[in-house]
C-alpha positions as CSV (number, residue, x, y, z in Angstrom):
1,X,120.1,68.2,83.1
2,X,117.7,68.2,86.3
3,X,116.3,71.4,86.6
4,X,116.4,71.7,90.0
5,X,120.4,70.8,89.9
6,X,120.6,73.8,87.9
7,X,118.2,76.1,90.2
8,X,120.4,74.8,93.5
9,X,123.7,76.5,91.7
10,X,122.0,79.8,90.4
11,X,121.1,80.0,94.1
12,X,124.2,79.3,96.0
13,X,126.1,82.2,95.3
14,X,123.9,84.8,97.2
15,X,123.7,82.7,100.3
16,X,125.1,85.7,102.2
17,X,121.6,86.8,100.9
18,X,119.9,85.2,103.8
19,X,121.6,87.1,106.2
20,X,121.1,90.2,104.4
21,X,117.3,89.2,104.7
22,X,117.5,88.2,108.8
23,X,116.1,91.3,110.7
24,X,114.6,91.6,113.7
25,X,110.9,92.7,113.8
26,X,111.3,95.4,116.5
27,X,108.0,98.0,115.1
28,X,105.8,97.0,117.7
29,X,101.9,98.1,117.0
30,X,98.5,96.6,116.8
31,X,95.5,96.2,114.8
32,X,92.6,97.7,115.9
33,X,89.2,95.6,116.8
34,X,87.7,95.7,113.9
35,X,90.7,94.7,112.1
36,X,91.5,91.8,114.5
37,X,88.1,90.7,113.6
38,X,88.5,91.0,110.2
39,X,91.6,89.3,110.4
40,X,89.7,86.3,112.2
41,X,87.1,85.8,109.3
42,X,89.7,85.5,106.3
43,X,92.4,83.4,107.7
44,X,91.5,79.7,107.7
45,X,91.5,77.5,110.7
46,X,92.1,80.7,113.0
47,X,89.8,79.4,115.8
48,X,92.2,76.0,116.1
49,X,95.0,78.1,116.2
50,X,96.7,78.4,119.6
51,X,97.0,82.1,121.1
52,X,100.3,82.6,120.8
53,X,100.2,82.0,117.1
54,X,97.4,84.6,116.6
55,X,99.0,87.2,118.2
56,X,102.2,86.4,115.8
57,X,99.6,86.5,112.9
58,X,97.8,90.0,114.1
59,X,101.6,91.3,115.0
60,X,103.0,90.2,111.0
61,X,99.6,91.4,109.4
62,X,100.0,95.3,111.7
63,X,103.3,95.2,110.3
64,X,102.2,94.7,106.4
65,X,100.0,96.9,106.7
66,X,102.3,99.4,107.9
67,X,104.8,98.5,105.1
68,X,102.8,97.9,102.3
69,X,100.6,100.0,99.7
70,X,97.6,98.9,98.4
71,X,96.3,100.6,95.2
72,X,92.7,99.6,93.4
73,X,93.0,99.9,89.7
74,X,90.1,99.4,87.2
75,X,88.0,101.8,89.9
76,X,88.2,99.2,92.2
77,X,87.7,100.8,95.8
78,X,90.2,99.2,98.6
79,X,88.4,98.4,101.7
80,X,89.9,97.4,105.0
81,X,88.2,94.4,104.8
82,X,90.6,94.0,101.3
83,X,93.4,94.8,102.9
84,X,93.5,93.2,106.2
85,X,92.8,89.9,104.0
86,X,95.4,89.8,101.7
87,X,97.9,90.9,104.4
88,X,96.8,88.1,107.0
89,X,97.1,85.1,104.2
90,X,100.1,86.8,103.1
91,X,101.7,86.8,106.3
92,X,101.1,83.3,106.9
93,X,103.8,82.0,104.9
94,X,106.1,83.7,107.3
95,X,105.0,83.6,110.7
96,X,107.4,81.6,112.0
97,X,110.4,82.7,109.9
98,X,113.0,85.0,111.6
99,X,113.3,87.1,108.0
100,X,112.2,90.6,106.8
101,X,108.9,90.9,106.2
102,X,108.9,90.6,102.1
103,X,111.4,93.0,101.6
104,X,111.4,93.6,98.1
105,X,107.8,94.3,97.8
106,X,106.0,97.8,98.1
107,X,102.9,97.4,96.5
108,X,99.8,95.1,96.2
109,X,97.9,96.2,93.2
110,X,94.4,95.1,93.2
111,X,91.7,94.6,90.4
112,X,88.1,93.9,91.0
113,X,88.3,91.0,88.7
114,X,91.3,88.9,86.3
115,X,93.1,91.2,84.6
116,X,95.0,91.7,80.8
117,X,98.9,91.3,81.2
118,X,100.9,92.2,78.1
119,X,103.5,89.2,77.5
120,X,106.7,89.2,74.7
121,X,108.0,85.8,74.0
122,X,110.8,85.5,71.6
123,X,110.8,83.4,69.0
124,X,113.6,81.4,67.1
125,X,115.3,83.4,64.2
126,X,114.9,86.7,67.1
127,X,111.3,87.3,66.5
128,X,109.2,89.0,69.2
129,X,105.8,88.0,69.3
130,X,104.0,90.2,71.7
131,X,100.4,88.6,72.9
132,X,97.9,89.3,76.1
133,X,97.1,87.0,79.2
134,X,93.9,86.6,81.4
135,X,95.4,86.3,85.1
136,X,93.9,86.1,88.8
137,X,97.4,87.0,90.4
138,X,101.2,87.9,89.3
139,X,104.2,88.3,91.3
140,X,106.9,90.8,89.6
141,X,110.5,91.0,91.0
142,X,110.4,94.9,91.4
143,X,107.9,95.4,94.2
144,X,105.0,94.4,93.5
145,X,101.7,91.7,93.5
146,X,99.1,91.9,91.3
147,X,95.7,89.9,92.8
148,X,91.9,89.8,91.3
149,X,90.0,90.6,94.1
150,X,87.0,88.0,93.2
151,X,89.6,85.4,93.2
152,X,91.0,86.2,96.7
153,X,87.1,85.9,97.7
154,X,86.7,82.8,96.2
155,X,89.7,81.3,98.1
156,X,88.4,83.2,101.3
157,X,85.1,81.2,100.3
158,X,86.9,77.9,100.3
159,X,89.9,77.9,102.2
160,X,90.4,73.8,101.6
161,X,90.2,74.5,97.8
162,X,93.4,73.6,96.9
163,X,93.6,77.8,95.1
164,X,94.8,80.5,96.8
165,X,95.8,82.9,94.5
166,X,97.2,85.5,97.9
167,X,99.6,82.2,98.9
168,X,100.5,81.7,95.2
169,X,101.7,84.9,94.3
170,X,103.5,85.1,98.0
171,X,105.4,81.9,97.1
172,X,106.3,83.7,94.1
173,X,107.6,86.4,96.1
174,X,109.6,84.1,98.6
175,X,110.8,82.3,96.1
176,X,112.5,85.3,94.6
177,X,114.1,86.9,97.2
178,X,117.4,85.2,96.4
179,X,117.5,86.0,92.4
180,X,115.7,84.3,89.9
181,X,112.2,82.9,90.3
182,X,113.1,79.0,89.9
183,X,111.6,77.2,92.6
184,X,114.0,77.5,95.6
185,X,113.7,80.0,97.9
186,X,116.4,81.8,100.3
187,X,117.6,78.8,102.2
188,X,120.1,78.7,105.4
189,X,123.2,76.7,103.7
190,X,123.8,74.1,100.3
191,X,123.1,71.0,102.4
192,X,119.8,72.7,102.5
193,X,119.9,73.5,98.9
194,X,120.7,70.3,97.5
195,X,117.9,68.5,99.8
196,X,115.4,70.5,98.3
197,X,116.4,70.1,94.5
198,X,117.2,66.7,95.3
199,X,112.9,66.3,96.6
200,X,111.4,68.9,94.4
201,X,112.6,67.4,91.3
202,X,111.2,63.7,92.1
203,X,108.2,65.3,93.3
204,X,107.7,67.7,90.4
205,X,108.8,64.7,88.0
206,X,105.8,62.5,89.3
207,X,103.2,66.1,88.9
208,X,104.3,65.5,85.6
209,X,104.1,62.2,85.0
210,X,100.7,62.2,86.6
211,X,99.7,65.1,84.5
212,X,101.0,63.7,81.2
213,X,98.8,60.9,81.8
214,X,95.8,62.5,82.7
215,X,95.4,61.1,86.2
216,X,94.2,63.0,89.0
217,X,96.7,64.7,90.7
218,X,96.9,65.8,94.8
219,X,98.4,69.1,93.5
220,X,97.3,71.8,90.8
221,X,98.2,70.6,87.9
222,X,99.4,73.8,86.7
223,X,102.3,73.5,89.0
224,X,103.8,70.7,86.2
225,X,105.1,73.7,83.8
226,X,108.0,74.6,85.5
227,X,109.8,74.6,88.5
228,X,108.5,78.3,90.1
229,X,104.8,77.3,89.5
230,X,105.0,73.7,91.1
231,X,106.6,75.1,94.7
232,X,103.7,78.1,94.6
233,X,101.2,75.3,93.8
234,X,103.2,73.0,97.0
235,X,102.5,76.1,99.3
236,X,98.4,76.6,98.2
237,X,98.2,72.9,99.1
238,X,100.6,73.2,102.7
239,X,98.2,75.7,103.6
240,X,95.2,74.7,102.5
241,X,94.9,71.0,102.0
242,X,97.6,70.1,104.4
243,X,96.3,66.5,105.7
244,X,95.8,65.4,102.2
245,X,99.1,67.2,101.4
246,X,100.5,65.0,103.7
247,X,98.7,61.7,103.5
248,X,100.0,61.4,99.3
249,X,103.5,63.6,99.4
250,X,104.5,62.7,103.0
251,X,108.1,63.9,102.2
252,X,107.2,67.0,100.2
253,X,105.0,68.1,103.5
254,X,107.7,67.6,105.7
255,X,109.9,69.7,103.7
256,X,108.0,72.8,103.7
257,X,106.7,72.2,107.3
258,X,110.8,72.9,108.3
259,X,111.0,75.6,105.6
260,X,107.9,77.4,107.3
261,X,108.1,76.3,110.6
262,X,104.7,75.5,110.6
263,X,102.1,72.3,110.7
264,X,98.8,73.9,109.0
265,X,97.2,70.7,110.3
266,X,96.7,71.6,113.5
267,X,94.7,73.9,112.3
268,X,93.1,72.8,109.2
269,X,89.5,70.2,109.3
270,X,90.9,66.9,107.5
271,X,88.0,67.6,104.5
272,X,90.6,66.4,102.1
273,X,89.8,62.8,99.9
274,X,91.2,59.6,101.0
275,X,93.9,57.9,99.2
276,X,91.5,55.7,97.3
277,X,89.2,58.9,95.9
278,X,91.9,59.6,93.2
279,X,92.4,56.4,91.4
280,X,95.6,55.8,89.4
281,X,97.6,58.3,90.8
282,X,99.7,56.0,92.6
283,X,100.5,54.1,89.6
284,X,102.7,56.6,88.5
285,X,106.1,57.2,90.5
């Protein structure tokens, strides 16, 4: 069965979800000068951005940092610097979107490096095999984001990367508030469900194809697992690679550019390769 058939009706019966999640950001605050500063150096593009879409940013990233905790773990001493960061790539996935600000989540929980998650899988017959992962970033469903700080420097280090681990694990987290983890995030009605299973499937059917036959790829290829990891993967490359984004998955870009509300190319240097520097890829559809 398409998968994302099945993820458009696990999410249609808490639609009355989005409203729950509509809220009016009335805390009114602001960051202090060093923080706006800080602010400026992490988030990419920030001096093409126009004025009234900083101040949005600074308001969102006050407001997360009013909300939200942040906790080193491993001895890992949270700076401001740290902080203001993570909150102001955070907050751009929801600038322009009239929602709580992540709702669900209370905690950021920082490591100075990848850290060991313990994982159960179980096995035909009812066995649990129990085993331990290496990861940069997780997203968990009861509050919290886990991040390795030296992999949010490297994406502050290369913002047209293609890897942002801050913008992967917040997809993660928008793409939860409506239940499962699957791909499609709280959306305004079905119409709008069933045009976004109807696009993500035939673009997460070609990351797979391409994958499968080992061609180079516009998107991370670890987005071709499942569903959950190919729209995180779609929002690093909205936000970070947006011209290329949109040169190769014109329809895909569009999508998320009326989900977020937002054109990162305004903003955004076109650094990203021509359609002729990945060779093959259009071969498969």
């Amino acid at each position: 069965m398409n998968i994302w058939i099945v993820l458009l009706l696990c999410a249609i019966p808490p639609l009355f979800g989005w409203y729950l999640f509509r809220a009016p950001r009335r805390r009114h605050g602001r960051l202090s000068k060093q923080q706006r500063r800080l602010l400026a150096q992490a988030i990419p593009g920030w001096r093409n951005m126009a004025t009234p879409t900083q101040r949005e940013l600074q308001h969102l990233t006050w407001l997360f940092l009013q909300e939200k905790r942040f906790v080193g773990c491993d001895g890992l001493q949270v700076t401001e610097a740290m902080r203001v960061s993570i909150a102001g790539l955070a907050c751009m996935l929801v600038m322009r979107r009239e929602t709580a600000l992540y709702p669900r989540l209370s905690h950021i929980m920082l490591y100075p490096d990848a850290f060991i998650a313990p994982r159960k899988e179980q096995l035909p017959g009812g066995v649990v095999q129990e085993s331990r992962q290496t990861l940069a970033g997780e997203s968990w469903d009861h509050g919290q984001v886990v991040l390795s700080w030296r992999h949010v420097q490297e994406a502050l280090a290369e913002p047209d990367s293609g890897h942002n681990v801050v913008w992967h694990e917040f997809a993660h987290q928008l793409d939860s508030e409506n239940g499962p983890t699957n791909g499609a995030p709280q959306l305004p009605g079905r119409r709008a469900y069933q045009t976004w299973a109807a696009l993500m499937q035939e673009e997460f059917n070609r990351l797979r194809q391409a994958v499968d036959h080992g061609l180079p790829t516009a998107l991370d290829p670890y987005g071709a697992q499942n569903p959950a990891e190919f729209f995180a993967v779609a929002c690093e490359a909205f936000f970070g690679r947006p011209h290329q984004l949109a040169r190769l998955h014109a329809s895909l870009y569009a999508l998320l550019a009326d989900y977020f509300r937002v054109d990162p190319r305004h903003w955004m240097e076109d650094r990203a390769p021509q359609e002729d520097e990945l060779p093959g890829y259009f071969s498969v559809h």
